[in-house]
C-alpha positions in Angstrom: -58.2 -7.6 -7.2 -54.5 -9.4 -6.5 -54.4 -9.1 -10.7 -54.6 -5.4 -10.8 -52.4 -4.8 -7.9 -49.4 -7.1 -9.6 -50.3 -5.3 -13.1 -49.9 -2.1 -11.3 -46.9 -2.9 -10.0 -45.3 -4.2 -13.3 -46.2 -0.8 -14.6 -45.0 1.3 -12.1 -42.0 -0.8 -11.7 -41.3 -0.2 -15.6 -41.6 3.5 -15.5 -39.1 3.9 -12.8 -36.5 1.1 -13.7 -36.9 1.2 -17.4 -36.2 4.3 -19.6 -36.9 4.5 -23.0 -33.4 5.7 -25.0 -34.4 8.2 -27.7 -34.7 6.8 -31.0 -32.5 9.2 -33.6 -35.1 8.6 -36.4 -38.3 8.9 -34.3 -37.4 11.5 -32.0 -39.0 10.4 -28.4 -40.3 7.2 -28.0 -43.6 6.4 -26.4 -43.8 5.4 -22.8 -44.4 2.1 -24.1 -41.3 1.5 -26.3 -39.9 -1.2 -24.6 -37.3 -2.8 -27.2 -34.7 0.2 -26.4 -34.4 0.2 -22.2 -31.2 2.2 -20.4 -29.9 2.2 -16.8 -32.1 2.9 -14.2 -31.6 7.0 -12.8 -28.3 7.1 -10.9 -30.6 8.0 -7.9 -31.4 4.7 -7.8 -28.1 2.9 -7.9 -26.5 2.0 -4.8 -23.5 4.0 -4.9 -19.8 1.6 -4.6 -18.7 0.2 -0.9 -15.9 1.8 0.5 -13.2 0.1 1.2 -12.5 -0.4 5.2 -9.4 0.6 7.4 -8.6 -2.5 7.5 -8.2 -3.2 3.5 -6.8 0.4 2.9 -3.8 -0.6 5.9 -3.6 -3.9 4.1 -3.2 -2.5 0.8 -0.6 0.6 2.5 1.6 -2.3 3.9 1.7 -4.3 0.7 2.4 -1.2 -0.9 5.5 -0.7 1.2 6.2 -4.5 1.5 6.7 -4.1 -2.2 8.2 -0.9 -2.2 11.1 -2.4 0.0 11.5 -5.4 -2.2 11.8 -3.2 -5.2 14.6 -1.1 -3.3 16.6 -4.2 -2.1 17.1 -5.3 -5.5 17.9 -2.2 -7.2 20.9 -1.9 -3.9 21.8 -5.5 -4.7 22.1 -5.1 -8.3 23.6 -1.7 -8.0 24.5 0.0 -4.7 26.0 2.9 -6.0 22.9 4.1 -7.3 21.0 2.9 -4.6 23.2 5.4 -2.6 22.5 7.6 -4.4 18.8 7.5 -4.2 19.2 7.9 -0.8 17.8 4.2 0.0 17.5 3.3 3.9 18.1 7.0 4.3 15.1 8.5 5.8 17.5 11.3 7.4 18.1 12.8 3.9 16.1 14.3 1.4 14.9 12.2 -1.0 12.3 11.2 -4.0 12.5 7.7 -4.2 10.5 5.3 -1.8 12.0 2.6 -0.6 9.3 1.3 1.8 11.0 2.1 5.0 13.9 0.6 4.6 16.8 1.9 6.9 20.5 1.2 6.2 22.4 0.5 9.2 26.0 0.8 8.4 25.2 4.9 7.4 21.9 6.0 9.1 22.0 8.4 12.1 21.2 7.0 15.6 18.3 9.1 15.7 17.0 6.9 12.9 18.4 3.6 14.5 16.5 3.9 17.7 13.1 3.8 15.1 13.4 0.0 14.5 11.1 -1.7 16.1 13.0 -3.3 19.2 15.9 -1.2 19.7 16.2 0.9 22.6 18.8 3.5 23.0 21.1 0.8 24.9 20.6 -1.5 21.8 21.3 1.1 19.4 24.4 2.7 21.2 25.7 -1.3 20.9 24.9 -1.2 17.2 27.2 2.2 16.7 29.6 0.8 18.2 29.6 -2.7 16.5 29.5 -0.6 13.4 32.3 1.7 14.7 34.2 -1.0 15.2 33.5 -3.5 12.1 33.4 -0.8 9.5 29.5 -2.0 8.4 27.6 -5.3 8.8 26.4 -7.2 5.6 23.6 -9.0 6.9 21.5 -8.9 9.9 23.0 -11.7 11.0 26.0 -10.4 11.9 24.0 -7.3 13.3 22.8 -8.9 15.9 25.9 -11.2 16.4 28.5 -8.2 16.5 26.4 -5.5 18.4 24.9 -8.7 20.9 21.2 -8.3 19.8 18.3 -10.3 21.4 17.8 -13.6 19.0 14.6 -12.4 18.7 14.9 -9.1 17.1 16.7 -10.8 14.0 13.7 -11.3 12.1 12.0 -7.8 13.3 15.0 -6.2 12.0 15.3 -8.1 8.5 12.3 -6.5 7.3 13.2 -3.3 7.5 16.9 -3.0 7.5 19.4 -3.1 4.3 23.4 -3.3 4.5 24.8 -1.1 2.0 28.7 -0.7 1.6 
């Protein structure tokens, strides 16, 4: 009895998993053709996994990670043009992405105050550090010239971009 049980199932398990593909000379194979066999119906493929919050933010802030390495070297290679693209400019209009960069010596407060870290005393320092200076070129002397916690250095190199 256990014999035509597992024979059942190897038939039964044939017809649903295995189809015959037509044969252009033929027309319609038997039920019994098995040289030609095709993918199982698509009812019975699991459909793809999708992808978690967690790897669609990861792949959004690699994006953007990217995005802002891309923009610092087109302003390092040539800053005109990365003026005029508007990089580190959220406050204007503009069709290039630059990750989030922000460019402190010509952004609005209103824009300053969006780094992570700075509150409206902190950024009132940094106008008028950059009042006073003309511009920074680094986030170094940022933080030196407008008296910003050592710790926000590194916060703020991420995001920020000196142009001239």
């Amino acid at each position: 009895m256990m014999f035509g049980g597992s024979l059942h199932a190897y038939v039964i398990r044939r017809r649903v998993f295995f189809h015959p593909v037509p044969s252009p000379s033929v027309g319609s194979p038997s039920p019994k053709d098995t040289t030609a066999l095709r993918r199982p119906p698509p009812h019975l493929v699991p459909a793809p996994a999708e992808p978690s919050s967690l790897q669609v933010a990861a792949e959004q802030a690699r994006r953007r990670l990217d995005a802002r390495a891309e923009a610092r070297a087109l302003a390092a290679s040539d800053p005109a043009l990365a003026r005029e693209l508007g990089i580190g400019r959220p406050d204007l209009p503009r069709g290039y992405d630059d990750g989030g960069l922000v460019d402190v010596n010509h952004c609005p407060p209103e824009v300053l105050a969006t780094l992570p870290g700075l509150t409206p005393e902190l950024v009132e320092r940094v106008v008028r550090a950059r009042e006073e200076c003309g511009g920074f070129v680094s986030v170094e002397e940022l933080s030196v010239l407008a008296e910003l916690p050592p710790r926000l250095t590194p916060r703020l190199a991420e995001q920020t971009i000196y142009l001239s």
